[in-house]
N, C-alpha and C positions, 0 to 999 in steps of 0.2 A: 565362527569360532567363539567360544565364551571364555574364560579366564583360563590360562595355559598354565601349567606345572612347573618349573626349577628344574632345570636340564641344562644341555650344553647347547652353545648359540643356535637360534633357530635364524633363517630368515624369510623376510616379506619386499613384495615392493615399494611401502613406502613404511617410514616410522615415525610416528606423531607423538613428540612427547606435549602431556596436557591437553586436559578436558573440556578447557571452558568453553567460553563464547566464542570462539574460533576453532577451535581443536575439534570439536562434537560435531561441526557442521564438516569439517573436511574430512573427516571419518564416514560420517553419510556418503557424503557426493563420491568420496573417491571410491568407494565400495557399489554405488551403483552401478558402474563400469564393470562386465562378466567379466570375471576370471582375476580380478584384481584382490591384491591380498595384504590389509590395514594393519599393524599392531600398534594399538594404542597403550600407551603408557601414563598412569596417574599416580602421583607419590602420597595420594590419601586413599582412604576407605570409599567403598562404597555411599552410593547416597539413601542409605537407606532407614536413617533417624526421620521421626514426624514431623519434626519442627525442621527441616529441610523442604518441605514441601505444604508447611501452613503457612501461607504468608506473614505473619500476626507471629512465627515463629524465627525470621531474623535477628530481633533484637535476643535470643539464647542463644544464636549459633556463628552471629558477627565474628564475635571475640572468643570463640571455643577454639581452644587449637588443635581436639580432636580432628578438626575438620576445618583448621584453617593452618595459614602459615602467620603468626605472633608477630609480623613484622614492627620495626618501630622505627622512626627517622633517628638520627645524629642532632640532639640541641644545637639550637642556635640563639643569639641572643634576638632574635626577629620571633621567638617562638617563646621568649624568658624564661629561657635556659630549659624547656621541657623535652621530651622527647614524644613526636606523636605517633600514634598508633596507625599503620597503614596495612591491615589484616588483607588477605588473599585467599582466595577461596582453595582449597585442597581435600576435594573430594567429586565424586563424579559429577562435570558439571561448574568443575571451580567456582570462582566468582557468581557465574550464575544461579549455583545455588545457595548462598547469601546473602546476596545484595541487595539494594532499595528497589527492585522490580520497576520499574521506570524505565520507559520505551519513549527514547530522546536522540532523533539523527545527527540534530546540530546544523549546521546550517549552508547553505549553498556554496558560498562566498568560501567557507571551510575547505571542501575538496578543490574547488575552483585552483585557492590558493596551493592545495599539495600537486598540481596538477603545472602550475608555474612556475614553481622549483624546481623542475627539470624531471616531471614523474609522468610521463605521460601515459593514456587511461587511466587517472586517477580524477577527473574533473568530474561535478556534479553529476551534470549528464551521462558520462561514463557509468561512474555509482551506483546511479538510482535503480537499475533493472536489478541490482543485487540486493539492495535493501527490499524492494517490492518481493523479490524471489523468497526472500527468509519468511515474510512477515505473511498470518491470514489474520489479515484487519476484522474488527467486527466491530459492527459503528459505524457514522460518517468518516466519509472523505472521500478525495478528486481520486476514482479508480486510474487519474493517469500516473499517479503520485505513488499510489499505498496498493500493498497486496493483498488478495484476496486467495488466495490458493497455498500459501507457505504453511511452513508447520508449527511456526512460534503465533498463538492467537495472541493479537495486541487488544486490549476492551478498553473500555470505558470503566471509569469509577462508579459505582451503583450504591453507593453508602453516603446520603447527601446529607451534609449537618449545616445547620441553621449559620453556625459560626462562620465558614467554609462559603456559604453564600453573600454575608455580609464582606467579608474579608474581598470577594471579586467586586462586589457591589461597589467598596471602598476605591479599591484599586482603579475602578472604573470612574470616578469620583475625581480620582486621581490624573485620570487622562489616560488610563493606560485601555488599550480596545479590548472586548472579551474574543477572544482566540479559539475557537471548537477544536481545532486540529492545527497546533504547532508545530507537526510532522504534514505541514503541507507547504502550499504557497509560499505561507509564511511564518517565522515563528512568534515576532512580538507581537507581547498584546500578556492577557491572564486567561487563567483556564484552570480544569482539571488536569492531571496528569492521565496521560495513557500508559497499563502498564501492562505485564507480563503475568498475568493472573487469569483462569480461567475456571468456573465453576468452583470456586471458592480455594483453587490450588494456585500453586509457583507452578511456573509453565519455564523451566529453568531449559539447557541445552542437553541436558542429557534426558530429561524425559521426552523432549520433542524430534529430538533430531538422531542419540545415541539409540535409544530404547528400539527403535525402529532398525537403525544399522544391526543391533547387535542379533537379530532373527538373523543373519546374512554368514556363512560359512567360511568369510574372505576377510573376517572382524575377529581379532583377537585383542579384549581387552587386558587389561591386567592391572589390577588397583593395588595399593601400598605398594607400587613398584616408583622409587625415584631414580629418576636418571642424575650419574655421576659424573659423565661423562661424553663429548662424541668421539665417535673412531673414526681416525683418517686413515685412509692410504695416499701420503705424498700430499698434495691439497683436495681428493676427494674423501667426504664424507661419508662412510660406508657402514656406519651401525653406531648403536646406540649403549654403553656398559650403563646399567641399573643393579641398584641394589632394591632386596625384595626385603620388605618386615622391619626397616629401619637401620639407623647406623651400625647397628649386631647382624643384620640378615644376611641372607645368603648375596654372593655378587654374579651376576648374568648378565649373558651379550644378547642383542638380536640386531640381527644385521639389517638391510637396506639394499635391496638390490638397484633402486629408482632412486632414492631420496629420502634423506633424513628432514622433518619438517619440524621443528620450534614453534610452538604453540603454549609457552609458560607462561607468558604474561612478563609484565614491563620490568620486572624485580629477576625472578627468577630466570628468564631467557638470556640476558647481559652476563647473571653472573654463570648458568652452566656454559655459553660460550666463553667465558674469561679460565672456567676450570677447565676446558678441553684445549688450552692455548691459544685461543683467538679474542685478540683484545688489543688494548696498547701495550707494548712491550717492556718497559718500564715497571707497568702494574705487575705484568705476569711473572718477572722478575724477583719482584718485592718477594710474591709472595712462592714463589719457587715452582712455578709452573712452566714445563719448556712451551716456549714460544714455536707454532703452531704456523701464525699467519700474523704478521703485526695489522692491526685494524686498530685507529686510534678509537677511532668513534663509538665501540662496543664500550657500555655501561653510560656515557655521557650522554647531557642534552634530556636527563630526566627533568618532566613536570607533573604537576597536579594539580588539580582545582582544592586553594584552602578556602574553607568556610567558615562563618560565623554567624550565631542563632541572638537573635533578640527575643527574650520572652516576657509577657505579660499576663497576668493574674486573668481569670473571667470569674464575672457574676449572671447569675441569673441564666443558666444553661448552664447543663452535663455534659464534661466534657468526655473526653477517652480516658481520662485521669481515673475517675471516678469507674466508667464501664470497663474499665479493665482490672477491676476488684469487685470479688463475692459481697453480695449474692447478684448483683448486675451480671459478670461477667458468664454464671451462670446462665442464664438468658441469650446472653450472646452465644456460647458455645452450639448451643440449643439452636441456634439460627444459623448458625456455620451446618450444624451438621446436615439441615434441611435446604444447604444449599439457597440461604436466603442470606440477602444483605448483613454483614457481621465485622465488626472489628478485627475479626480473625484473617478476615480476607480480602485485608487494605496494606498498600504498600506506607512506609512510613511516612513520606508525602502526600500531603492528598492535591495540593493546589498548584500552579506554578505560574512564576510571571519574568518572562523576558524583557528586560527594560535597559537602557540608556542612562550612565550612570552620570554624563552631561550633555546640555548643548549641541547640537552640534554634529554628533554621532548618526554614521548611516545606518549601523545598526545595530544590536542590541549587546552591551558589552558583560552583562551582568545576569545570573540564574536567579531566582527566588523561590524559596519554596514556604509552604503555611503548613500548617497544619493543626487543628484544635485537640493538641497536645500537649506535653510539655515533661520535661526531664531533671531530673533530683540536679541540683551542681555537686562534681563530685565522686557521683555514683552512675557507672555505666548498665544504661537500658533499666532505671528504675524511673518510674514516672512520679512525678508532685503528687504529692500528698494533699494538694488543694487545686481548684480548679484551674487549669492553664490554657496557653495557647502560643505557637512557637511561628516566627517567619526568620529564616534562615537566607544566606545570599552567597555565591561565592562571583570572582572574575570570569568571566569566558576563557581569555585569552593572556594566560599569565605570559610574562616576560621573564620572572625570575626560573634557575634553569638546575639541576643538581648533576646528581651521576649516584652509578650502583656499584658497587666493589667489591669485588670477593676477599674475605680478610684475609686469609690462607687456603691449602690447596684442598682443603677436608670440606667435601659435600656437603656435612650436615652443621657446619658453624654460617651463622646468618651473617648476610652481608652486610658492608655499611651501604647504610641508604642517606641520602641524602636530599632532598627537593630544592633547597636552599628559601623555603617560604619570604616570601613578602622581603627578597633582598633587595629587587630590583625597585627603586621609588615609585615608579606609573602604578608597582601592586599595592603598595599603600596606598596609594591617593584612590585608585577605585574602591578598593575596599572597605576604605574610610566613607566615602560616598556611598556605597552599596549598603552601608550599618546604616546610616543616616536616613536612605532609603527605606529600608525594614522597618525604619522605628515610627517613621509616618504613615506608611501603611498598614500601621497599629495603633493610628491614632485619628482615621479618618471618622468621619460624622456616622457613617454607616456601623462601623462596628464601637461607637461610644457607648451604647445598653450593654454589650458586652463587657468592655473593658475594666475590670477594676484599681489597673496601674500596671507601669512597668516594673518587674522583679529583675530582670537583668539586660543592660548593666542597671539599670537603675538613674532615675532621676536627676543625682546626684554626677554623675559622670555626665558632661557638655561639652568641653573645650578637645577639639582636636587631638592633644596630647591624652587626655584622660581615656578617651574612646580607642585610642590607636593602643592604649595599653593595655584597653580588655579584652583589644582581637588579637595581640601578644598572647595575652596570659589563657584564653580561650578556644582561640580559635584551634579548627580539626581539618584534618584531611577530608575532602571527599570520595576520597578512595578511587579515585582516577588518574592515575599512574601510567605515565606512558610516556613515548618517545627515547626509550634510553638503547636503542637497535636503527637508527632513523633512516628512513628510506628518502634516494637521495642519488643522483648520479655520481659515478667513482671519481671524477672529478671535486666534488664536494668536497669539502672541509667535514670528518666525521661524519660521514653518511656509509651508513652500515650492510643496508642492502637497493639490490635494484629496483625498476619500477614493476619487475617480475616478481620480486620480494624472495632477488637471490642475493645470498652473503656475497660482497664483492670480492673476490680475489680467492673464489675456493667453487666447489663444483658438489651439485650434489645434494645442495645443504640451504635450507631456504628458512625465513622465518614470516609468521601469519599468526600477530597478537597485536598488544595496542604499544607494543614497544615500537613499532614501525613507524607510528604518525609522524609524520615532517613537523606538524604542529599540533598542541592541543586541539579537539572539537568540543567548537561552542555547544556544549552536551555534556550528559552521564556519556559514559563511554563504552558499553556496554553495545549499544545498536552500532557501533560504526566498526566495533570488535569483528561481531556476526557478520558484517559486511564484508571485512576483510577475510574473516576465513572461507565467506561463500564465491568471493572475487578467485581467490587465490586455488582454488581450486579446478577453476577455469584455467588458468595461469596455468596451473602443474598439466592436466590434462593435454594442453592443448600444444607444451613441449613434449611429450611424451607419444603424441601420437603423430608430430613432425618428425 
């Protein structure tokens, strides 16, 4: 089925609201099953703008709210007093078609741990056949590890810059090991990033995994359709109310004969279960929503990776600063189009370095990325005006924790978000360490021809206080958001669903995004999303046909 008409409720066996990295893949799988019959729901447009699928075309569509959701956190004084941007993909494809394209599992010890919280088949080894299932590797690595047969091609970086070489060289210099595949074995050490790019495109989840369902007769998409709502009967879940064309459009039901499945991601999934009366009771109260099912844990236990960029000046080498202005950029285009190495079709990172932010550590507590680039202060996705070069760092494993809330019972007023950045002390002191980090590996012997000073923070900032005030006044989200639905036995304190990744205390009604993680993964969050929607499909299948 292709996009269906405004009529009166229709129904299917299952209904997925959200297209992302989770949602596209469970629309696949469950549609390869004869006879089975999907409707998908996305509260954006189509994906079908250029810059959606130029890689080089993220920084115009990050912050576009054509095709995102404008989200932005609650100040705090950890943040002095800013409010930061935490954008969500909303359009076919969500997040996926967005984001820094970076194909990053995270690390063993990660599921290990969700797997010891009382989640069982969620441990490493459980995992891994489902990340292997998504991904077709192209490149080294252990065929025990990484896929060769999925439908997301993972590549290699193919745009090698002089800078980018010195910076590992440095790193290496450093003590840190050069890493070919961080999605193996092991992941510390430096490298290239592996990302989601192929023949000079975004290889997002809706062209690899949707594009394919939607030839299938049992797949009914339907875009600008946001859901408002779940329908119960009693505590089961039995359909989905949407509104079509925005807070003026028309309103429609589509029912569930199997299962309504939540697939919005870590923002949006808490708050349309908090509007459909499943949340804490209190909350739903405030805000005059009949209470449903009381579930404390729905909206709590939000986190994300904050980061912060150290940059410095280059001499004597063109950077991306420069080739991404006429008549260079011209040139480049030109090499995009011929399908050859191009700035057009590089994820915004190009380098990355897992590392130990002290002593001590079994493993690696800290992300880093390079890049020889660099961005206006100030001004989003405009580059210097003079030669740069950027290494960025955030926490793996933050400690501080927030929640998502729906302000009142209207769909379309944004929630309060809240992460609670850098409350918890251990996040300061890593991050403190982690800037400290960044600023030496922009200062090693390898990259000194290059360097012509540090521009931010700048020289001038050293003492602990001064530096902790510029990852205040600076520092960003990394756009990995999740945990605020946590999976978790009902016995738990605020654990939202099972290790089935069904809502505790309701029927019917499951959710499969990155709201579910028991804990952050040491990663982008993006691969470990995919994983869950291609687990969770097993999951649903495998009650359905008991």
């Amino acid at each position: 089925m292709q996009e269906s008409s405004a009529g009166a409720a229709d129904t299917f066996d299952y209904v997925i609201v959200g297209s992302g990295a989770a949602g596209s893949i469970l629309a696949n799988r469950l549609t390869e099953e004869a006879g089975v019959t999907v409707c998908l729901l996305e509260s954006g447009p189509s994906d079908w703008h250029p810059f959606l699928h130029i890689p080089a075309g993220y920084i115009k569509k990050v912050f576009d709210p054509s095709v995102t959701w404008p989200f932005t956190t609650e100040p705090t004084e950890q943040t002095s007093g800013r409010r930061i941007p935490v954008p969500q993909g909303r359009t076919l494809g969500g997040s996926t078609s967005i984001n820094g394209l970076v194909y990053n599992r995270g690390q063993a010890e990660d599921f290990d741990g969700w797997a010891a919280a009382g989640n069982p088949g969620w441990s490493f080894r459980d995992v891994l056949p489902y990340f292997r299932k998504t991904e077709r590797r192209i490149g080294a690595g252990d065929d025990q590890l990484r896929g060769r047969d999925g439908l997301l091609p993972v590549t290699d970086i193919d745009w090698i810059h002089p800078i980018s070489e010195a910076f590992i060289e440095g790193a290496q210099q450093f003590g840190m090991p050069r890493n070919p595949d961080y999605n193996g074995a092991s992941q510390q050490g430096v490298g290239y990033f592996q990302r989601t790019i192929d023949r000079g495109l975004r290889m997002s989840t809706a062209r690899t995994f949707l594009r394919p369902a939607q030839r299938r007769k049992t797949l009914s998409v339907r875009t600008n359709s946001q859901a408002t709502q779940v329908l119960f009967e009693g505590r089961r879940a039995v359909g989905v109310a949407y509104r079509r064309g925005g807070a003026q459009g028309s309103q429609h039901e589509v029912r569930a004969r199997r299962e309504v499945i939540l697939c919005a991601g870590a923002i949006n999934t808490p708050r349309l279960l908090q509007l459909s009366g499943v949340g804490p009771a209190a909350w739903l109260q405030d805000i005059g929503v009949p209470v449903v099912h009381d579930l404390p844990g729905v909206g709590n236990h939000l986190k994300d990776h904050f980061s912060i960029r150290v940059v410095a000046r280059v001499k004597g080498c063109t950077t991306i600063n420069e080739l991404a202005r006429a008549p260079r950029l011209w040139g480049q285009i030109a090499r995009w189009l011929m399908v050859k190495p191009s700035i057009l079709a590089l994820s915004p990172s190009l380098v990355h370095f897992f590392w130990q932010s002290r002593e001590g550590l079994t493993r690696p507590d800290l992300q880093g990325v390079f890049t020889p680039a660099s961005y206006r202060e100030g001004y989003v996705g405009m580059l210097d005006s003079y030669p740069g070069m950027t290494c960025g760092v955030w926490q793996h494993r933050p400690q501080s924790m927030g929640y998502v809330r729906a302000k009142s019972a209207d769909p379309f007023q944004d929630p309060e978000i809240q992460p609670n950045y850098l409350e918890h002390e251990d996040d300061r002191r890593v991050l403190l360490d982690g800037a400290r980090l960044a600023r030496k590996l922009l200062q090693t012997p390898a990259l000194a021809s290059f360097s012509d000073g540090e521009s931010m923070p700048g020289v001038q900032v050293e003492r602990d206080d001064e530096l902790m005030d510029y990852i205040r006044r600076y520092g960003v989200s990394s756009y990995h958001l999740n945990g605020s639905a946590r999976m978790g036995p009902a016995s738990g304190s605020g654990n939202v669903v099972d290790s089935a990744l069904r809502v505790h205390g309701l029927t019917g009604l499951r959710v499969a995004d990155a709201s579910v993680m028991p804990t952050a993964v040491s990663a982008n969050t993006c691969a470990a999303t995919m994983m869950i929607g291609e687990k969770a499909a097993d999951l649903i299948r495998a009650d359905h046909r008991g």
